[in-house]
N, CA, C and O of each residue as an XYZ file, in Angstrom:
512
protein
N      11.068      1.892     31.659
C      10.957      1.332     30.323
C      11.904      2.046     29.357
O      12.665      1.371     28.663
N      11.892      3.417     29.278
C      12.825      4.048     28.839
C      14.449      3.431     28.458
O      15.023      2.986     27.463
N      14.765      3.700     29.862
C      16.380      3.109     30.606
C      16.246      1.878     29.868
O      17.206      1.746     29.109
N      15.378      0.874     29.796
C      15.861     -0.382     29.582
C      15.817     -0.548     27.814
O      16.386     -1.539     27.357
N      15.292      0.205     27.057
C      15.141      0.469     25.872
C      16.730      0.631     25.523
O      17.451     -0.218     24.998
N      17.144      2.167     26.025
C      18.173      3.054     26.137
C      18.999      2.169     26.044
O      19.659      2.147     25.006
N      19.219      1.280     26.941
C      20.410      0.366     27.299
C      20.215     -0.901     26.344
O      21.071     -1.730     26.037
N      19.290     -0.861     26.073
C      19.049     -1.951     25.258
C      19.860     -1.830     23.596
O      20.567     -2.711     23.107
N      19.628     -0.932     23.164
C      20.060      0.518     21.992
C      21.544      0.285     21.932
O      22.215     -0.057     20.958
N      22.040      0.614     23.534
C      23.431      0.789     23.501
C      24.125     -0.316     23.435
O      25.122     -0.364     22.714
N      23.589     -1.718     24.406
C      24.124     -3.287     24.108
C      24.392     -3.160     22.496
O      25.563     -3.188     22.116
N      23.218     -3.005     21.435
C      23.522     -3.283     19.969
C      24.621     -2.724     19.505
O      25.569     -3.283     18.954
N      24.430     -1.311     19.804
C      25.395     -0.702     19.168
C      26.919     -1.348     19.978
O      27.889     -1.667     19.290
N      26.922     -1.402     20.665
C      28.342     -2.176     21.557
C      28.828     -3.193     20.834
O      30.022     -3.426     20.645
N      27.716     -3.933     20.338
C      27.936     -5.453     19.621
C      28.499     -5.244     18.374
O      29.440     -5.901     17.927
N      27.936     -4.340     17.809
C      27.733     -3.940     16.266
C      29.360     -3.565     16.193
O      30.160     -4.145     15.459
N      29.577     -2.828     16.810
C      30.981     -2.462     16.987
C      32.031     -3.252     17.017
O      32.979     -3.125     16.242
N      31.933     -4.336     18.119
C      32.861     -5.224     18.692
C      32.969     -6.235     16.793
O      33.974     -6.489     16.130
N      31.365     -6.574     16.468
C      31.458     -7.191     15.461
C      31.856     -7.146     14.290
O      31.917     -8.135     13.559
N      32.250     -5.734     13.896
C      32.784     -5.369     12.624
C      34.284     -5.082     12.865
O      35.107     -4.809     11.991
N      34.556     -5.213     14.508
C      36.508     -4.616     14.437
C      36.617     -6.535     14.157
O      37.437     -6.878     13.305
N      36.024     -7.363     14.676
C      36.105     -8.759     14.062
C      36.579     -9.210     13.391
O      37.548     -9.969     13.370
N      35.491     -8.498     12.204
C      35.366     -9.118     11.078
C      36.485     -8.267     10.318
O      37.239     -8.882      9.564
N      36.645     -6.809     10.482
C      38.094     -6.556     10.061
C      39.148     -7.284     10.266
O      39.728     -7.792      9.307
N      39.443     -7.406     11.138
C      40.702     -8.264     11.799
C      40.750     -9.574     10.831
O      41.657     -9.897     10.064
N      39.707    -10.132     11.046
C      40.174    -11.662     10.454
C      39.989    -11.712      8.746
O      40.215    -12.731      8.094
N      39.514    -10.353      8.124
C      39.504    -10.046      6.834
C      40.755     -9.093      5.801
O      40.654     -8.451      4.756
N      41.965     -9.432      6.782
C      42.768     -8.372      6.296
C      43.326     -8.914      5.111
O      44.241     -8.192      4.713
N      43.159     -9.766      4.493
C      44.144    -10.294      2.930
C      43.590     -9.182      2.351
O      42.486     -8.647      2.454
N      44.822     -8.887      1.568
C      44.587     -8.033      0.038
C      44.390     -8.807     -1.078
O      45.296     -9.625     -1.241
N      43.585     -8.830     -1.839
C      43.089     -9.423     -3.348
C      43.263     -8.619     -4.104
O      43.638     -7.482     -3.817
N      42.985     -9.106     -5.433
C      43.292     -8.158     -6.701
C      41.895     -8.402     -7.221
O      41.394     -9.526     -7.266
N      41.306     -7.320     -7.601
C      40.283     -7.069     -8.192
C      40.043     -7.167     -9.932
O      40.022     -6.107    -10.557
N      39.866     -8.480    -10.668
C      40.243     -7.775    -11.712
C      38.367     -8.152    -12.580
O      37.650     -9.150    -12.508
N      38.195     -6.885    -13.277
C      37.029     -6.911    -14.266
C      37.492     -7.114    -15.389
O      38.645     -7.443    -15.667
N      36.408     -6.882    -16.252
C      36.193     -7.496    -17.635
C      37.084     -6.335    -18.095
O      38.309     -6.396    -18.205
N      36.465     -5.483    -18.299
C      36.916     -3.689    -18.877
C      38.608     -3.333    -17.980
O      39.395     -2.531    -18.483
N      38.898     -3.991    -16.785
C      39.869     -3.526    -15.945
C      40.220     -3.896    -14.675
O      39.451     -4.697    -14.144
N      41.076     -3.572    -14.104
C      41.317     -4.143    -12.783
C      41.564     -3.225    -11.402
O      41.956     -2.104    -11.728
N      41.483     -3.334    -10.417
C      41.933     -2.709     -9.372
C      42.941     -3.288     -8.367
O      43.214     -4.464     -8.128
N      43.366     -2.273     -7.900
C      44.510     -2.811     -7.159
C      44.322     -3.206     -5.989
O      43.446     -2.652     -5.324
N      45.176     -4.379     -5.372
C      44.751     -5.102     -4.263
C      44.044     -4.192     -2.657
O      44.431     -3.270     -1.939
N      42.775     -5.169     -2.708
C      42.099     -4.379     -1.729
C      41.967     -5.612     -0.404
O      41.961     -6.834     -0.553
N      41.865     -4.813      0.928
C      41.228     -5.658      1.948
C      39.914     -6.421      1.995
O      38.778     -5.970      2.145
N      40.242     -7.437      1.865
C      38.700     -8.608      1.665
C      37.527     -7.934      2.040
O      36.500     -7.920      1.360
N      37.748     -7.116      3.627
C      36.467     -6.904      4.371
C      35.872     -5.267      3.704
O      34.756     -4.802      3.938
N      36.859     -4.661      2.917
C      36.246     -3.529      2.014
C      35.564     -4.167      0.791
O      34.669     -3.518      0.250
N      35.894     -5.365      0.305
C      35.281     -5.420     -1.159
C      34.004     -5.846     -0.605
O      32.925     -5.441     -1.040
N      34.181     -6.953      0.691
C      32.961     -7.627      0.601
C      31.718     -5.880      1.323
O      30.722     -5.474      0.724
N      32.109     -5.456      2.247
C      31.091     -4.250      2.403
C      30.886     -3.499      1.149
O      29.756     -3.290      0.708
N      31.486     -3.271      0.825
C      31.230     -2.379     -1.003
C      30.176     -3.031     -1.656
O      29.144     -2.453     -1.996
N      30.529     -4.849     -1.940
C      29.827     -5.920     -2.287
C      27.844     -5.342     -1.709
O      26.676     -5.169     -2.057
N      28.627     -5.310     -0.863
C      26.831     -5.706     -0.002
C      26.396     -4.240      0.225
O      25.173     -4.206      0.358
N      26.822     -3.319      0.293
C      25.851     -1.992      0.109
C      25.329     -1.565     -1.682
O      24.328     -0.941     -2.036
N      26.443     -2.180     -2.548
C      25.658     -2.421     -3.681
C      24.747     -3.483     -4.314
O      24.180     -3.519     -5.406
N      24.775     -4.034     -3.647
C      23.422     -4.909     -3.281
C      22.180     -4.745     -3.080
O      21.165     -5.242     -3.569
N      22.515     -3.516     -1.816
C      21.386     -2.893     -1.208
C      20.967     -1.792     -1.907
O      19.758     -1.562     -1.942
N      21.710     -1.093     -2.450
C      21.226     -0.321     -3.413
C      20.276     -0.737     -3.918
O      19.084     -0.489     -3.735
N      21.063     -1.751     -4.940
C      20.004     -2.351     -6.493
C      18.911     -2.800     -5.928
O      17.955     -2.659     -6.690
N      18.507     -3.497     -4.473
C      17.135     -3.595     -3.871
C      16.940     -3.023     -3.413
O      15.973     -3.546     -2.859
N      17.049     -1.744     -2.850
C      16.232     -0.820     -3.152
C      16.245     -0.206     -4.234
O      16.008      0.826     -3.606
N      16.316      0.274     -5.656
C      15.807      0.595     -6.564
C      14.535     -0.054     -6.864
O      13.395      0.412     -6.895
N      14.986     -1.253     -7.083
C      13.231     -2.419     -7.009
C      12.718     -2.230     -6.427
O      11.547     -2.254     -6.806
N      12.926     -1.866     -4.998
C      11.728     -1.706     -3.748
C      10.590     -0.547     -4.151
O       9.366     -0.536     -4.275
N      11.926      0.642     -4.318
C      11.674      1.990     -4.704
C      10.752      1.923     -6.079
O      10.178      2.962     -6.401
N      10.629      1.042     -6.695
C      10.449      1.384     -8.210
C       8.658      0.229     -7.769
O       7.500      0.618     -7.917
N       9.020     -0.828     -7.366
C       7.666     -1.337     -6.749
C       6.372     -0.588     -6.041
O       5.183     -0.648     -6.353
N       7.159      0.284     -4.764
C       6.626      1.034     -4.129
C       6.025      2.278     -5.131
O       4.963      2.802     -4.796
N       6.551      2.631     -6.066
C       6.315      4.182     -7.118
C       5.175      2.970     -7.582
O       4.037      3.342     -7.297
N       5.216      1.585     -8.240
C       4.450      1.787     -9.229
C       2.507      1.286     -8.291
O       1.366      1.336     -8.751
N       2.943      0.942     -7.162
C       1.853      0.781     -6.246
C       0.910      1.644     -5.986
O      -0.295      1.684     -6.235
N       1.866      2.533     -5.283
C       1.235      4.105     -4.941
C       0.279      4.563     -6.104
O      -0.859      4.792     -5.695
N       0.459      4.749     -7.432
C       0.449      5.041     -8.717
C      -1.342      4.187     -8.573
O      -2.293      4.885     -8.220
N      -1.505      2.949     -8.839
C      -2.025      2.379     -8.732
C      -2.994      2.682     -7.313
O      -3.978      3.332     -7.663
N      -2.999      2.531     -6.509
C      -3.878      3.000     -5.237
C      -4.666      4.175     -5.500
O      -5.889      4.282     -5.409
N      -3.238      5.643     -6.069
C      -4.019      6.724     -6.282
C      -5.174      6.689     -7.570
O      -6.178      7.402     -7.584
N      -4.859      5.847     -8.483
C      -5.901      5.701     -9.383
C      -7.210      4.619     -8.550
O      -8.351      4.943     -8.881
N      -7.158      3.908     -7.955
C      -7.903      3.210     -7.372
C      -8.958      4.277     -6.462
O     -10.179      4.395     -6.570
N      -8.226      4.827     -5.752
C      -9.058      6.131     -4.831
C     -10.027      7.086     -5.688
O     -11.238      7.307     -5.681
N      -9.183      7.442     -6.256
C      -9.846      8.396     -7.934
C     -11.263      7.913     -8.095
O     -12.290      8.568     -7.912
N     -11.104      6.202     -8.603
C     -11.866      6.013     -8.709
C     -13.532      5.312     -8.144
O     -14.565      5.028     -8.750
N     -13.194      5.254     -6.997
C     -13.804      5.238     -5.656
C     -14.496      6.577     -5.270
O     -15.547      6.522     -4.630
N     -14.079      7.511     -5.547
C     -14.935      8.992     -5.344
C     -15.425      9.310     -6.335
O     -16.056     10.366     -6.363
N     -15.279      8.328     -7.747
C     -16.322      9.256     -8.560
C     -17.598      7.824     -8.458
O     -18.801      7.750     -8.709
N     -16.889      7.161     -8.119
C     -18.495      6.141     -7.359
C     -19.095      6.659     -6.512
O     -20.318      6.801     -6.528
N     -18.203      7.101     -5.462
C     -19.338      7.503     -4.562
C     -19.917      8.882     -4.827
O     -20.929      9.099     -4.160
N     -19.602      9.699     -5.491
C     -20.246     10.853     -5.653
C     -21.005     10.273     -6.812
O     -21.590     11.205     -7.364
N     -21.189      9.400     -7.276
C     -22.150      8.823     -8.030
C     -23.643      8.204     -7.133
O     -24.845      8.045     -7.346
N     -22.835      8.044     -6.249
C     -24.127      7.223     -5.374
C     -24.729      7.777     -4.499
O     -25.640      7.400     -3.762
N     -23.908      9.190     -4.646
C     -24.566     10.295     -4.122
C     -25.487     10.919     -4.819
O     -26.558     11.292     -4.341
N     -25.227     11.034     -5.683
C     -26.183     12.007     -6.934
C     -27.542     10.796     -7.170
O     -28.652     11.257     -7.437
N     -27.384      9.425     -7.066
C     -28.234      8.771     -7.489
C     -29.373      8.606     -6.192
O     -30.557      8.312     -6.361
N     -28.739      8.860     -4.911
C     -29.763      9.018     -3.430
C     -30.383     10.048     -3.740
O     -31.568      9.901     -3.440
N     -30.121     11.320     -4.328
C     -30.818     12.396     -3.903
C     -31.795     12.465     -5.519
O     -32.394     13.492     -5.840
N     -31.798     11.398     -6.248
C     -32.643     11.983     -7.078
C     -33.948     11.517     -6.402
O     -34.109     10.773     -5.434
N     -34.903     12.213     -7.245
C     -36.111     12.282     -6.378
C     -37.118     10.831     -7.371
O     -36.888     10.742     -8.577
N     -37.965     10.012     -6.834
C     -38.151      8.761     -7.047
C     -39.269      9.402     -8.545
O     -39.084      8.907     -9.657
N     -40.011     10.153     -8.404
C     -40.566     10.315     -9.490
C     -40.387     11.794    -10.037
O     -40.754     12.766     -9.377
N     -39.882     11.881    -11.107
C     -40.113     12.833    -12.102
C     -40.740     14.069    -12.323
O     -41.368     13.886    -13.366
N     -40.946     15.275    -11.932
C     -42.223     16.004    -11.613
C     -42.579     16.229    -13.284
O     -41.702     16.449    -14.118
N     -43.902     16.136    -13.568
C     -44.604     16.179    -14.868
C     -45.877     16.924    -14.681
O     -46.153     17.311    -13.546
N     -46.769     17.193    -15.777
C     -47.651     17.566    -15.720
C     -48.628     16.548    -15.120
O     -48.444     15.331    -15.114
N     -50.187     17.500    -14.381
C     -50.699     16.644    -13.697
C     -50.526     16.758    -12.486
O     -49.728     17.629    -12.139
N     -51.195     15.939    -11.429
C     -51.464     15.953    -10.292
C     -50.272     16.262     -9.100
O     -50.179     16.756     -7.976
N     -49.172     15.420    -10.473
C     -47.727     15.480     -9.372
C     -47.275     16.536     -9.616
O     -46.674     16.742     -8.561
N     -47.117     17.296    -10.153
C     -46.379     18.482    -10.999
C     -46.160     19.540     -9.209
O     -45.226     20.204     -8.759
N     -47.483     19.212     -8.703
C     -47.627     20.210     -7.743
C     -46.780     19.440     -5.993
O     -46.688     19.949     -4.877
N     -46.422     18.376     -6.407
C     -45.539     17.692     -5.901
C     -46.539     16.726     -4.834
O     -45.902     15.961     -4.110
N     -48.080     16.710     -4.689
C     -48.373     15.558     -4.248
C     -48.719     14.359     -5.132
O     -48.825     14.426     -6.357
N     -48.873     13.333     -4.447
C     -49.323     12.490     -5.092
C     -50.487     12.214     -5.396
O     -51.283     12.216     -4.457
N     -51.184     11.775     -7.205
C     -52.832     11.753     -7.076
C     -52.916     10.274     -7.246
O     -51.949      9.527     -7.394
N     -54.269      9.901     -7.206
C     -54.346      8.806     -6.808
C     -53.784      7.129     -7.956
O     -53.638      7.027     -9.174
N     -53.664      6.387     -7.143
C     -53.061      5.389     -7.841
C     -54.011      4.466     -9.088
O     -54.903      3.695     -8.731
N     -53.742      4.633    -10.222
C     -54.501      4.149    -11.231
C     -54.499      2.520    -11.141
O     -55.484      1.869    -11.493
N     -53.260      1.893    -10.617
C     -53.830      0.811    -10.908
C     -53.853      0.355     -9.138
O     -53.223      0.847     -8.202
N     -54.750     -0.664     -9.165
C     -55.387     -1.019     -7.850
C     -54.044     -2.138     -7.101
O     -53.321     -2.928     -7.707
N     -54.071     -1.896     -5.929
C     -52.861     -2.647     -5.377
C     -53.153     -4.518     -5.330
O     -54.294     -4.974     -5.403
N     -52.265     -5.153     -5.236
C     -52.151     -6.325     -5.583
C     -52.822     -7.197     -3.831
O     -52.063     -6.744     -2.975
N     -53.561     -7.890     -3.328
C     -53.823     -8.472     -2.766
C     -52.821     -9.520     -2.372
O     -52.590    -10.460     -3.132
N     -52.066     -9.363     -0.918
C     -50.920    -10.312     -0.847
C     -51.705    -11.884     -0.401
O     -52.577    -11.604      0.421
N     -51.690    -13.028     -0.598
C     -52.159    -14.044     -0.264
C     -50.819    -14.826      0.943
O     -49.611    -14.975      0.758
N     -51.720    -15.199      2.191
C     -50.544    -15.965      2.810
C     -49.931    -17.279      2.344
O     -50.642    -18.063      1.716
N     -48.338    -17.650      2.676
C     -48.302    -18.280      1.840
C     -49.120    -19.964      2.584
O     -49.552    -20.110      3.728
N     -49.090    -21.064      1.380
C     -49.637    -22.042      2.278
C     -48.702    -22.990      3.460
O     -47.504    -23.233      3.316
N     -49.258    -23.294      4.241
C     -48.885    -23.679      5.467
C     -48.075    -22.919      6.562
O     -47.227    -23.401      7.314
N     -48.539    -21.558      6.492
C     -48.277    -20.671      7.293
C     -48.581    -20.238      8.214
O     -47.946    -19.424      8.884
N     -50.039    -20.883      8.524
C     -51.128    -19.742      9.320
C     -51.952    -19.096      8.364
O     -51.618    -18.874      7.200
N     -53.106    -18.783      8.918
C     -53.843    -17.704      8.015
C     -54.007    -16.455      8.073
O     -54.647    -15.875      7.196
């Protein structure tokens, strides 16, 4: 699997090669470059257009780069705020269901229930 990777690697790069002496070759006119502010002196087609297209790639990645910063940014505030939930929902498990007060509970059992429990009725057509 290796070897065939390996070789696989090297076909591209073989291609990649063959494909850019190509595209040199059949890109050799010189042009004149001229801007707003100035001009440059005649260059080979297949340099402006690579120049062309790695500043391209630049400027998308700056956006990428500047997308990716403002994401991250965002997530880490998202996380932030995800742990102070859950250490919220932590603090709210461990409180204890009643209050210790004076009185029966104070001593931490329970005394008896003042009001009398509710009688569940089945419902109808259930069985009895």
């Amino acid at each position: 699997m290796r070897l065939a990777r390996w070789l696989g690697a090297a076909a591209l790069f073989v291609a990649l090669l063959v494909f850019g002496w190509r595209f040199q070759v059949s890109n050799e006119t010189e042009v004149p470059v001229d801007f707003l502010l100035g001009a440059l002196s005649p260059l080979p087609v297949w340099k402006l257009l690579c120049a062309t297209f790695l500043l391209g790639a630049a400027a998308a990645g700056l956006v990428c780069a500047f997308q990716l910063v403002r994401l991250s940014l965002t997530a880490r505030r998202y996380r932030k705020a995800l742990g102070e939930l859950e250490a919220e929902i932590h603090e709210l498990r461990t409180l204890p269901l009643h209050a210790p007060g004076p009185g029966p509970d104070a001593s931490g059992e329970r005394g008896r229930q003042t009001h009398p429990r509710a009688q569940l009725e089945p419902a109808p057509g259930r069985g009895s």
